[in-house]
N, C-alpha and C positions, 0 to 999 in steps of 0.2 A: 378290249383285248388285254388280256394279262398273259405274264412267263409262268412257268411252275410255281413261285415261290407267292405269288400274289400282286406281286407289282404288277403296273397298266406299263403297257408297252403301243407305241404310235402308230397309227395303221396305215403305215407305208411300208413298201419294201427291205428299203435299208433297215430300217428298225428293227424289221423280224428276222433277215439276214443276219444280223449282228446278234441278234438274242438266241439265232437258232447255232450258227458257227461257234461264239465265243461266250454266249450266254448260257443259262440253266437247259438249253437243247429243244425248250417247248413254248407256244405259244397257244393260248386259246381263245375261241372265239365264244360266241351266243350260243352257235350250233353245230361247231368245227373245229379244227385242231389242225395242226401243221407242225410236227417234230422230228427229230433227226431220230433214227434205230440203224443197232450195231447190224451189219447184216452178214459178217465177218469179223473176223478180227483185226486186218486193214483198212475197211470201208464200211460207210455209214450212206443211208439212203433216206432220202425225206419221204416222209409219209403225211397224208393227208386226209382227214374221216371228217364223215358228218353223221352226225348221231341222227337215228331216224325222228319224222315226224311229219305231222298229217299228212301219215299214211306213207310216206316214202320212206324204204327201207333202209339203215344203216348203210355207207358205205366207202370205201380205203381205197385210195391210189397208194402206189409206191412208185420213185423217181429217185434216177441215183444224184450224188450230191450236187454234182454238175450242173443240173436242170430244173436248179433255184425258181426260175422264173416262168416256167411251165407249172410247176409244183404251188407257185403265188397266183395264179392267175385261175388255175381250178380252185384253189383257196376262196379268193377274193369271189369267184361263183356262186360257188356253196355258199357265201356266206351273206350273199344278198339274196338267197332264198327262201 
């Protein structure tokens, strides 16, 4: 997993929490993504994608910023798929 910039960030919770709150906002995986979008001007909401493949179609959850751990665990999903 790395942030935007290229660095590898640890795949556990805290790690991405802290990269997504107070870091460059993005984390990426093999085949998924987990980053924070403005969805206002007060509030930002985690979003979550898996880019498609064999044969399963792209697809985006959104969670507002509260529900970190709902938002990690569809992550963590995808990402052993």
């Amino acid at each position: 997993m790395i942030n935007r910039d290229g660095l590898k960030i640890h795949n556990n919770a805290k790690a991405v929490f802290e990269e997504l709150m107070r870091g460059t906002g993005c984390v990426i995986g093999s085949n998924c993504s987990i980053f924070l979008e403005n969805s206002n001007q007060d509030e930002k909401t985690i979003v979550v994608s898996q880019v498609p493949a064999d044969g399963k179609p792209s697809a985006k959850e959104t969670f507002a910023s509260n529900q970190f751990k709902t938002a990690w665990e569809l992550y963590q999903s995808w990402s052993n798929t």
